[in-house]
VEXDRENVEX-168977 format. One record per residue: residue in one letter; x, y negated, z of N, C-alpha, C in turn. Coordinates in steps of 0.05 Angstrom, whole numbers, padded with zeros to 5 digits, always signed. Atoms other than C-alpha are relative to their C-alpha. Example, Ala and Ser with C-alpha at 12.3 -4.5 7.8 and 13.67 -1.06 7.14 Angstrom:
A+00018+00024+00000+00246+00090+00156+00018-00024+00000S-00016+00024-00001+00273+00021+00143-00015-00022+00014
//
This chain:
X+00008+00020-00020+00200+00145-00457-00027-00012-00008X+00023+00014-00001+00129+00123-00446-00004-00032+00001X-00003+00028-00006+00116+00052-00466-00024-00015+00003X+00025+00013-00011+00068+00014-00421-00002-00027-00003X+00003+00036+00005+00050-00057-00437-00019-00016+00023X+00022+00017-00025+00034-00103-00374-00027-00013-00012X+00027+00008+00009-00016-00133-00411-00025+00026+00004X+00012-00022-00007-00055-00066-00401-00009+00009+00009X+00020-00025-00036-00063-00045-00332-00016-00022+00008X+00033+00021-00011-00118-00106-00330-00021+00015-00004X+00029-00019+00008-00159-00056-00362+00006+00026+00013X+00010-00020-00025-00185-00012-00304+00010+00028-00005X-00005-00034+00013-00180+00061-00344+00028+00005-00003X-00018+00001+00005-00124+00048-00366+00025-00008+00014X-00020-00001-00028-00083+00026-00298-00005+00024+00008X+00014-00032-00010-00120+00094-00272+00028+00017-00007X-00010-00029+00014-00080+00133-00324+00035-00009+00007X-00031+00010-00014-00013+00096-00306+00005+00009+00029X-00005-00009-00036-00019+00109-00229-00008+00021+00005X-00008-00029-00011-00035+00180-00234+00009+00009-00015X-00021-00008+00005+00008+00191-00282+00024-00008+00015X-00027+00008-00015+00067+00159-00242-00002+00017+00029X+00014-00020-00023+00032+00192-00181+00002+00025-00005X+00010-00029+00006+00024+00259-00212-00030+00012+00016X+00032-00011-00015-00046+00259-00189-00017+00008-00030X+00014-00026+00008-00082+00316-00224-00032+00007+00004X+00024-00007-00003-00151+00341-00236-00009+00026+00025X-00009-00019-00023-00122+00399-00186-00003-00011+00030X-00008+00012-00028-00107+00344-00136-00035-00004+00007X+00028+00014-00012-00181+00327-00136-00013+00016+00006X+00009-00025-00011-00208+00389-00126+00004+00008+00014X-00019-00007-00026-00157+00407-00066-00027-00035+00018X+00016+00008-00018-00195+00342-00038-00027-00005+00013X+00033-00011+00000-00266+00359-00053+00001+00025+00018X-00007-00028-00020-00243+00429-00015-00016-00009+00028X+00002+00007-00033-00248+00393+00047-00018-00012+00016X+00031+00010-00007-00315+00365+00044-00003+00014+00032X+00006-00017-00029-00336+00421+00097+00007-00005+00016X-00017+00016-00025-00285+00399+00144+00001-00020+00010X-00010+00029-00004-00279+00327+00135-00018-00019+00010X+00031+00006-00007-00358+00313+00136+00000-00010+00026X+00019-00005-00031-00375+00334+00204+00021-00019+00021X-00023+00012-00014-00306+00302+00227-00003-00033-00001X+00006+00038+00005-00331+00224+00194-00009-00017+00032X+00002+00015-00016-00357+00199+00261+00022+00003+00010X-00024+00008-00011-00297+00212+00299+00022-00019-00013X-00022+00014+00011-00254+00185+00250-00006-00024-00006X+00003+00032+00001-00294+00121+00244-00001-00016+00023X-00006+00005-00024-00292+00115+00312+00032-00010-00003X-00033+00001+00003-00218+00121+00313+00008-00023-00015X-00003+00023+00015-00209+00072+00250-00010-00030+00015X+00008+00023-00002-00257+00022+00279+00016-00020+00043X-00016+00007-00014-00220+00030+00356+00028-00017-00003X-00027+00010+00013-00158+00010+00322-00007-00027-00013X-00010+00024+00012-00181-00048+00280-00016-00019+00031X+00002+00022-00034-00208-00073+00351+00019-00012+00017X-00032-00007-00018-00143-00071+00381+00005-00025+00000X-00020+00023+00014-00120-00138+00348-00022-00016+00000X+00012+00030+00018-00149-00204+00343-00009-00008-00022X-00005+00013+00025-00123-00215+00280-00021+00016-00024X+00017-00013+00018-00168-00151+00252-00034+00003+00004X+00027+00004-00008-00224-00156+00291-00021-00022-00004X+00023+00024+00001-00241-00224+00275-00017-00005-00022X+00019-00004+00017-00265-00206+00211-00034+00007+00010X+00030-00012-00015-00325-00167+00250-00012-00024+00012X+00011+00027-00019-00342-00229+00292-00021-00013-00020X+00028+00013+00008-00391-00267+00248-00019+00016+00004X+00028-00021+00010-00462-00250+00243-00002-00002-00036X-00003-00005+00034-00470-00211+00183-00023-00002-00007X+00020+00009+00023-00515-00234+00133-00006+00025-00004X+00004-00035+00019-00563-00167+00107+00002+00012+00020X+00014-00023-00017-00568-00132+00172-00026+00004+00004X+00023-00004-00009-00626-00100+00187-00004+00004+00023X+00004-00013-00028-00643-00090+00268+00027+00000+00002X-00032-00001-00015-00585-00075+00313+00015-00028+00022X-00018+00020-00025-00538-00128+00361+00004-00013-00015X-00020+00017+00016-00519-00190+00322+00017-00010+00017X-00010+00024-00020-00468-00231+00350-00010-00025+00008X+00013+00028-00019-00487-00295+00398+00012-00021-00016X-00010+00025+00021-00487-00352+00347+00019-00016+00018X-00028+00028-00012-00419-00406+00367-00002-00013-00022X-00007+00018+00024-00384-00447+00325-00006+00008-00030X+00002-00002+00023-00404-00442+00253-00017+00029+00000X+00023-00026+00006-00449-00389+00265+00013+00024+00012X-00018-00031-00003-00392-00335+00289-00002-00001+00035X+00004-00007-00024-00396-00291+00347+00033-00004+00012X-00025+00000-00009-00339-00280+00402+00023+00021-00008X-00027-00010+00012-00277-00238+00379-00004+00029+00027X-00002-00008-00031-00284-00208+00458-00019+00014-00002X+00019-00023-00017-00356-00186+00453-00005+00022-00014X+00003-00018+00005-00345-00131+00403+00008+00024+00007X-00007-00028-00007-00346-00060+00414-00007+00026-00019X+00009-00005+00018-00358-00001+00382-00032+00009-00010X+00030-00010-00004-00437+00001+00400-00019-00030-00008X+00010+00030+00008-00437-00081+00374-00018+00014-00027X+00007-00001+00024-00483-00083+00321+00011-00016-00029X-00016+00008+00020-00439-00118+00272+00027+00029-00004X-00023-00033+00004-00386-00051+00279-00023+00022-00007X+00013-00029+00013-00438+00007+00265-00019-00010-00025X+00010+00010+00017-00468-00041+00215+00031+00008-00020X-00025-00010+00017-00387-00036+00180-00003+00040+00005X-00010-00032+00003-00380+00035+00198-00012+00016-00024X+00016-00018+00019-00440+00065+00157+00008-00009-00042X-00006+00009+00025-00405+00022+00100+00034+00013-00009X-00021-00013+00005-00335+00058+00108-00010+00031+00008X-00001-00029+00005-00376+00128+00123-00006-00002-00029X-00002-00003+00025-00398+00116+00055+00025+00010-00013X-00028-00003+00015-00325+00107+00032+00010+00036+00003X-00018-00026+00005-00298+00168+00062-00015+00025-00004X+00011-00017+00010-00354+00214+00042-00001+00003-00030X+00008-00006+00039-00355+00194-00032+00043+00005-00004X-00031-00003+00006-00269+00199-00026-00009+00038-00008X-00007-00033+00003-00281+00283-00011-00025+00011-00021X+00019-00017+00015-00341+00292-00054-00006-00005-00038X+00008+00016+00017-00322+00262-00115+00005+00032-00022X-00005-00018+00008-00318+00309-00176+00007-00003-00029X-00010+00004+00030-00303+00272-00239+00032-00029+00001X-00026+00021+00000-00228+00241-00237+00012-00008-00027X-00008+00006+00023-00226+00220-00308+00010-00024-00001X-00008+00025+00006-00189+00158-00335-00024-00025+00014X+00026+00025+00009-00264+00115-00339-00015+00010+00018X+00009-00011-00011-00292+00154-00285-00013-00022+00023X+00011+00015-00016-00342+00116-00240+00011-00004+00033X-00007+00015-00034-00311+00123-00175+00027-00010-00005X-00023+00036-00007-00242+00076-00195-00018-00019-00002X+00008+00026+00010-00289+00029-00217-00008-00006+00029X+00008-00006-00022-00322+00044-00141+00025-00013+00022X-00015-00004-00014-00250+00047-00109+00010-00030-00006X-00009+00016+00012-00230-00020-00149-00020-00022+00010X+00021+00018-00016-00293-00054-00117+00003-00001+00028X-00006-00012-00039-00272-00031-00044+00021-00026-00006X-00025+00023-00005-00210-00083-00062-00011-00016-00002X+00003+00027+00006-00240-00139-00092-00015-00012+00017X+00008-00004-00023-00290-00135-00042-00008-00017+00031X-00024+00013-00024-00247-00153+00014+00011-00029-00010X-00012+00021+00010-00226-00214-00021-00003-00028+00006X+00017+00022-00023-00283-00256+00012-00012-00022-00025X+00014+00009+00023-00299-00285-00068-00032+00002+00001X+00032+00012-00001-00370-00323-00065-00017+00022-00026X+00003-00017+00026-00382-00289-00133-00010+00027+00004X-00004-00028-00007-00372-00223-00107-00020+00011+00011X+00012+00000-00025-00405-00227-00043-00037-00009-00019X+00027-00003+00010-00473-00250-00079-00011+00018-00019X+00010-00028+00022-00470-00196-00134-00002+00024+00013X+00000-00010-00013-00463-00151-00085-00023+00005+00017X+00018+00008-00025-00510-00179-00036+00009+00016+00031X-00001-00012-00027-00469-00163+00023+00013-00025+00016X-00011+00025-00010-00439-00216+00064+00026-00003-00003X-00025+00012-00003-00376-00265+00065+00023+00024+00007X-00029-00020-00017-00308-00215+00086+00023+00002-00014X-00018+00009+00004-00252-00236+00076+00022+00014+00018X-00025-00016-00018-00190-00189+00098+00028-00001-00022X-00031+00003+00013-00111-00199+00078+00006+00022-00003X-00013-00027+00005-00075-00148+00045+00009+00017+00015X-00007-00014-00023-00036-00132+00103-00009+00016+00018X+00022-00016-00021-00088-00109+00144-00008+00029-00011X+00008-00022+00016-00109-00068+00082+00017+00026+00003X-00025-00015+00008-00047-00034+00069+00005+00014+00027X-00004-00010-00030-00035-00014+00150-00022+00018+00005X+00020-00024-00005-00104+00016+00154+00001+00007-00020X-00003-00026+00020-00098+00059+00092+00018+00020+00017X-00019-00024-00013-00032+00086+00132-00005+00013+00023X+00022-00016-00025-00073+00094+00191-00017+00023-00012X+00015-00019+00007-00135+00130+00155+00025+00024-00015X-00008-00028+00011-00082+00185+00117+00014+00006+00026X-00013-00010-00025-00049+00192+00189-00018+00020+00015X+00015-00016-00014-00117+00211+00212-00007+00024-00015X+00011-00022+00011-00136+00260+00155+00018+00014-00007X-00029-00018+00004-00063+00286+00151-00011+00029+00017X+00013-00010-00022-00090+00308+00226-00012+00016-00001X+00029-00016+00004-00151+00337+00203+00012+00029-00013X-00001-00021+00007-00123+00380+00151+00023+00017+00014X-00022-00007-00007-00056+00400+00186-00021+00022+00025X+00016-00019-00023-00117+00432+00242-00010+00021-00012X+00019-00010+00013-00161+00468+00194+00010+00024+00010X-00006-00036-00005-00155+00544+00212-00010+00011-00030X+00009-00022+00018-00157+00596+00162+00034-00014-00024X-00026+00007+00034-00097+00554+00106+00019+00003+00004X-00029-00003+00002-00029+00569+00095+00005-00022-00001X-00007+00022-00003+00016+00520+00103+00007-00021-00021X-00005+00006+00020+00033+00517+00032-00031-00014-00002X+00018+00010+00009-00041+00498+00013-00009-00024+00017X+00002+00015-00017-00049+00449+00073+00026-00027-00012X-00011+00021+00017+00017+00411+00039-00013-00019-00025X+00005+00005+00029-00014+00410-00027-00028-00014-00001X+00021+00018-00013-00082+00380+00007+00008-00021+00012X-00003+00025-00016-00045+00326+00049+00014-00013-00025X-00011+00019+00023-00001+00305-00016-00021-00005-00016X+00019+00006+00018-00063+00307-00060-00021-00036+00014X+00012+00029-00020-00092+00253-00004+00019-00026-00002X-00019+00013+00008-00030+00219-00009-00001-00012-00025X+00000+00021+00032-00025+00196-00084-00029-00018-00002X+00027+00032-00006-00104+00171-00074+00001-00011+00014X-00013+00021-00019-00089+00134-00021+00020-00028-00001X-00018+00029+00005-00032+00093-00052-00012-00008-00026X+00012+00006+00016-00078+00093-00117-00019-00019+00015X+00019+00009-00011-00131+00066-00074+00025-00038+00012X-00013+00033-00008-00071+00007-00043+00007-00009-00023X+00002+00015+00011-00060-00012-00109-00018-00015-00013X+00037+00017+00020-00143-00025-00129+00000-00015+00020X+00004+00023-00020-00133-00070-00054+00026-00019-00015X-00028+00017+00004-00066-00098-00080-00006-00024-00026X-00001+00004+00022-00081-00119-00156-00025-00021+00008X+00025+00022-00004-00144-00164-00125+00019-00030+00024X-00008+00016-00011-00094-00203-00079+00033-00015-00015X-00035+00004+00017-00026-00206-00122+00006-00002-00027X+00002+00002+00032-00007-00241-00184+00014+00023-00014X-00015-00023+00019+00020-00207-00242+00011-00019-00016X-00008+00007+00010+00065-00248-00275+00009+00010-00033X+00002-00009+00035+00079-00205-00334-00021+00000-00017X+00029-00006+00014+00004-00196-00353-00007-00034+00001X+00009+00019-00002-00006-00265-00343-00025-00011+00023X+00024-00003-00025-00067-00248-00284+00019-00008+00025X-00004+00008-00030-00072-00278-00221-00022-00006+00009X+00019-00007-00024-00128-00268-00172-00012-00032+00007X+00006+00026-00002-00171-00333-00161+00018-00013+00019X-00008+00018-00026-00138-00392-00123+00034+00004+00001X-00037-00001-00002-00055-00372-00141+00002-00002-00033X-00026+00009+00025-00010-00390-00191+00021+00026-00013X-00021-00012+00008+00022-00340-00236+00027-00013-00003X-00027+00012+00002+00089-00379-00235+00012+00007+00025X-00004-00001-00033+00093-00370-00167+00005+00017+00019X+00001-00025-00015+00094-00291-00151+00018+00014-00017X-00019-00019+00019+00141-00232-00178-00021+00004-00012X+00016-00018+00013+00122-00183-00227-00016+00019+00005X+00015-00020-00011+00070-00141-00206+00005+00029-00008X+00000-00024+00020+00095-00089-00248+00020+00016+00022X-00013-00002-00017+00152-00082-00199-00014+00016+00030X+00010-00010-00010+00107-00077-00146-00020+00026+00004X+00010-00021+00004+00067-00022-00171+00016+00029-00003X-00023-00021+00002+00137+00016-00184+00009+00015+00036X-00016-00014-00022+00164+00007-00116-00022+00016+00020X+00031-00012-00026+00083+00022-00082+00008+00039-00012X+00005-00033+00015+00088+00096-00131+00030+00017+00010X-00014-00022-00020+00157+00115-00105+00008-00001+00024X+00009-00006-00030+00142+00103-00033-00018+00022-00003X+00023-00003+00005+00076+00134-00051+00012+00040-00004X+00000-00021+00006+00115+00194-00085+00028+00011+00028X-00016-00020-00025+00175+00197-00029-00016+00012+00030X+00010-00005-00028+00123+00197+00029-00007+00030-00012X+00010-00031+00006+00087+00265-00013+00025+00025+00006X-00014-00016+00002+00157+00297-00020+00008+00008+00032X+00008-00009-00019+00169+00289+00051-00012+00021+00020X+00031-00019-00014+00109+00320+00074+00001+00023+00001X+00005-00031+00006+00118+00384+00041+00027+00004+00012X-00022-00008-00001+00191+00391+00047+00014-00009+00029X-00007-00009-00027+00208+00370+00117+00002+00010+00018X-00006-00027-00016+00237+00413+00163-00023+00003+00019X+00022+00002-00023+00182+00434+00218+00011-00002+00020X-00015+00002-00025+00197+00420+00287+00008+00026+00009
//
């Protein structure tokens, strides 16, 4: 039995090697999603379309987009209101505050298929680990950065992750030319980064009571063990993969 000490997974590399070991995410798996570059590329506008139709849908997700963003260059701002924020109503996906976000999640999902070094210390968790904290809407952050205020709840996070692998399930389940076997072993390999990726959004919003961490502005006394949560996120994470492959086809 492998013995992990919560005090531990504070240090970045070293949560890495915990969640794809528990994951079984492989230097194999990363390669199966570099594969798909060719495919997945040319497919990024639609699918940011898609992502960004969806977080329009809702009030509750859209209203992030509503201010004017600090750091645009050219493009549509929103019509200054109260406190400086635009209407909730007048975005679309041709607002210039949405294709201003988009070119910041094509980034994301181009550096997801093109990455090529998945080592423990490897620059893109540190990358994927910044995509969470991020979102957190921390003053700190936001000026080291130099990108503006954005502030989004976990929930939101966590729902569109299961949206984006719904869409790239899609993608590869189309591809012509792959067996069905290698098309499994591409959608599970998407799968374990994906719930790797909800716990670098998770670990920036949720204490850890065993490690003693807690995320500015909460009380470790106050939340479970995170450690828990990281268990039950890895075997959702690993029953959704088994699934995938092993359910019957229509």
């Amino acid at each position: 039995m492998q013995e992990i000490a919560a005090a531990s997974l504070t240090h970045l590399p070293t949560r890495i090697a915990y969640l794809k070991s528990f994951q079984g995410f492989t230097d194999a798996d990363g390669a199966l999603i570099k594969s798909t570059a060719p495919v997945v590329s040319p497919l990024v506008p639609a699918l940011l379309d898609g992502v960004y139709s969806k977080l329009l849908t809702y009030t509750i997700t859209a209203k992030a987009f509503a201010p004017v963003q600090s750091g645009q260059s050219g493009g549509e701002k929103c019509p200054a209101g109260a406190a400086g924020a635009g209407r909730v109503q007048d975005l679309s996906l041709e607002h210039g505050n949405i294709v201003y976000r988009k070119e910041s999640l094509r980034g994301y999902l181009v550096r997801l298929v093109t990455n090529d070094d998945w080592s423990d210390s490897s620059d893109f968790w540190d990358y994927l680990d910044k995509v969470g904290s991020l979102h957190t809407g921390k003053p700190e952050l936001q000026r080291a950065s130099r990108r503006p205020d954005l502030r989004v709840e976990y929930a939101h996070l966590g729902m569109l992750l299961g949206f984006v692998e719904d869409q790239i399930v899609a993608v590869v389940m189309a591809i012509d030319g792959l067996d069905l076997e290698t098309k499994g072993s591409i959608v599970r390999a998407f799968n374990k980064l994906l719930w790797i990726q909800n716990d670098l959004f998770a670990r920036h919003y949720v204490v850890d009571k065993d490690s003693g961490y807690a995320p500015q502005g909460l009380a470790v006394t106050n939340a479970a063990a995170s450690n828990v949560r990281i268990l039950l996120a890895g075997l959702i994470g690993m029953l959704i993969g088994a699934w995938l492959v092993y359910a019957p086809s229509p």
